[in-house]
N, C-alpha and C positions, 0 to 999 in steps of 0.2 A: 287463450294466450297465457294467461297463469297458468294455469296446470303444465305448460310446455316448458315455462320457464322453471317450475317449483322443479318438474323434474329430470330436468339438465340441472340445474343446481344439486340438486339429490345424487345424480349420478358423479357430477362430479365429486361432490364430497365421497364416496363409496370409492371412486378413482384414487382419490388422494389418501384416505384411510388404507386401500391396500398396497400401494407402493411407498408407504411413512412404516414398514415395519423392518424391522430387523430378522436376521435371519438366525434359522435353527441351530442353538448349541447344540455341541458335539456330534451334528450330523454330515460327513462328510459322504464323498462316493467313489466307486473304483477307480474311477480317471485320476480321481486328486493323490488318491494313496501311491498307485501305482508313477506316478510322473517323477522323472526322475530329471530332468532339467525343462526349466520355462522358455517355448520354443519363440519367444520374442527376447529373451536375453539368455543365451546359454551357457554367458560368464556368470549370472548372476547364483547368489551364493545360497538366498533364498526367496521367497514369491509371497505378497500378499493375495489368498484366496479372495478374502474378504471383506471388508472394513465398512463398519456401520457406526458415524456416530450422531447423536441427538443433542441441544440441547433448548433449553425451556425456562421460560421464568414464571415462579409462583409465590406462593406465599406460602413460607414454610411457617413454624411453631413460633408461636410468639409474635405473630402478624410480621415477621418479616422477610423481607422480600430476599427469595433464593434463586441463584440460578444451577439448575441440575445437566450436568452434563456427563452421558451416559456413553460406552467406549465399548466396542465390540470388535473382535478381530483373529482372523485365523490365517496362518502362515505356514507354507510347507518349509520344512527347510532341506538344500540338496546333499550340503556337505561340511564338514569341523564351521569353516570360518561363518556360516549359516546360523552354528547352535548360538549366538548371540543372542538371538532375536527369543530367545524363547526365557531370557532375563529382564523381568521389567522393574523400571523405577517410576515413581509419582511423583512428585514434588508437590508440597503440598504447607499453606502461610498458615502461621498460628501464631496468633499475638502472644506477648509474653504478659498482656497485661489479663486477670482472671476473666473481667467483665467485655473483655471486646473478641471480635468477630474471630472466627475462625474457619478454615478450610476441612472439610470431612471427607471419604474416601470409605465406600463400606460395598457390600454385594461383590464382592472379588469373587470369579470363579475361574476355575483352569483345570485344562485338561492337554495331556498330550496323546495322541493318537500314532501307534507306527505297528510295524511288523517285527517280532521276534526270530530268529534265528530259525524258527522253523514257517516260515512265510503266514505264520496266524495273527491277525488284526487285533493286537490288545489296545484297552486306554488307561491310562492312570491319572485322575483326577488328583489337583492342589489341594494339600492339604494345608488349612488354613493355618493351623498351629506355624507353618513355617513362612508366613508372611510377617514382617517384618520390620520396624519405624524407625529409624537413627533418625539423630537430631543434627544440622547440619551447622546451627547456629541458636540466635535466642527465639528465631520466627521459623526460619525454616527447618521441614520436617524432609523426608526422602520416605514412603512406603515403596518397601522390596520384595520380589521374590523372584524364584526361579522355577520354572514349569518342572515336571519332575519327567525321569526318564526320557532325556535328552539323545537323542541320535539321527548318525545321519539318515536322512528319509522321512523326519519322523512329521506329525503337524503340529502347529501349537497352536491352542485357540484359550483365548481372556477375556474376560470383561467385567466392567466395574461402575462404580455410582461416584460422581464426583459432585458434592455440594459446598458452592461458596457465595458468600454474602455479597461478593462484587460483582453484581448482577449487569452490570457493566463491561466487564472482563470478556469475553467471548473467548473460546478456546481457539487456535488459529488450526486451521484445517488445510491438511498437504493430501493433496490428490496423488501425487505422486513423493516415494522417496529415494534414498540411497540405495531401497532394492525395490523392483517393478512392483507394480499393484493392478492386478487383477478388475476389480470392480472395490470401486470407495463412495463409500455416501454418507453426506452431513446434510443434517437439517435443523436447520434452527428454528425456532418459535418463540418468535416474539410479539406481544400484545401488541394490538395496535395504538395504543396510547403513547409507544414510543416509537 
C-alpha cells in the first residue's frame, strides 16, 4: 500500500515538474511564421503565441526574503498598429533612501523573428546596450526597449527576471488582453507557511 502510494506521489510530482516549464526561446514553427491573421479574431492587430509566467518566494542575499517573478512571451504581430507590442516598458520602485529596498529587473533577452523581402526566416536578437532606465520620479524607475527589426508579420519573443523585496506584492496575471492570447500560464509558488 506504500509503495502504491510513494509512487502516485512520485508520479505525480514528475506530472507537475513537466507542465511548471516554460517554453522554448526563439523556437517558433512554419504555422506561426506563415499566419497572417488570428482565425478567432481577424480584426485583431496582433496575437499572443505564448505567455509563460512564474513566480516564487525565497530567500535571496543577505537572508532576505525575495519574491522573483519571471515573464516570458511571444507575439505575432499582423500589421503597423500591431508593431506596438514589440516595445516594452517595466516599471520598477527604488527607494530614494541608500539603505532601503529596491526593485531589480535583469536576464532581459529579445529577439524578433520575420521574413525578408526575399521570403528567408531571419532573427535579430536585443541588443542589450539599447535597453534602457529613465527615471520617472524620486522611486520610480521605467526599464525600456524596443525589439529590433520591427515589421509587419514579424514575432516578438522577451523575457526577463523581475526581483522585489515585497514578497507580498504578487504580479496581477491577465489571461486575456486588449489583443487575443493563444495559450497563458502563471504559476505561483508560494511556501506553505503562508
Amino acid at each position: 500500500m506504500k509503495k502504491i502510494l510513494l509512487l502516485n506521489l512520485f508520479l505525480l510530482f514528475l506530472f507537475t515538474a513537466a507542465n511548471a516549464q516554460d517554453f522554448a526561446f526563439g523556437v517558433v514553427d512554419q504555422a506561426e511564421i506563415n499566419m497572417a491573421k488570428y482565425k478567432n479574431d481577424e480584426t485583431a492587430h496582433a496575437v499572443v503565441l505564448n505567455e509563460y509566467g512564474e513566480a516564487s518566494i525565497f530567500s535571496g542575499s543577505l537572508g532576505k526574503i525575495t519574491l522573483r517573478y519571471t515573464y516570458h512571451t511571444r507575439i505575432k504581430v499582423f500589421d503597423n498598429d500591431g508593431l506596438k507590442y514589440g516595445t516594452v516598458s517595466i516599471p520598477i520602485y527604488n527607494s530614494d533612501t541608500q539603505n532601503e529596498a529596491y526593485e531589480d529587473v535583469d536576464e532581459i533577452k529579445g529577439i524578433t523573428i520575420y521574413k525578408d523581402d526575399n521570403g528567408q526566416i531571419k532573427t535579430q536578437e536585443l541588443d542589450l546596450k539599447k535597453v534602457y532606465t529613465t527615471r520617472e520620479n524620486k522611486n520610480y524607475q521605467t526599464i525600456k526597449f524596443a525589439l529590433p527589426a520591427l515589421r509587419d508579420g514579424c514575432i516578438v519573443e522577451y523575457t526577463y527576471r523581475f526581483d522585489t523585496p515585497w514578497f507580498d506584492n504578487f504580479h496581477e496575471w491577465h489571461f486575456q488582453g486588449d489583443i487575443p492570447k493563444v495559450r497563458s500560464k502563471y504559476e505561483p509558488h508560494i511556501p506553505a507557511f503562508w
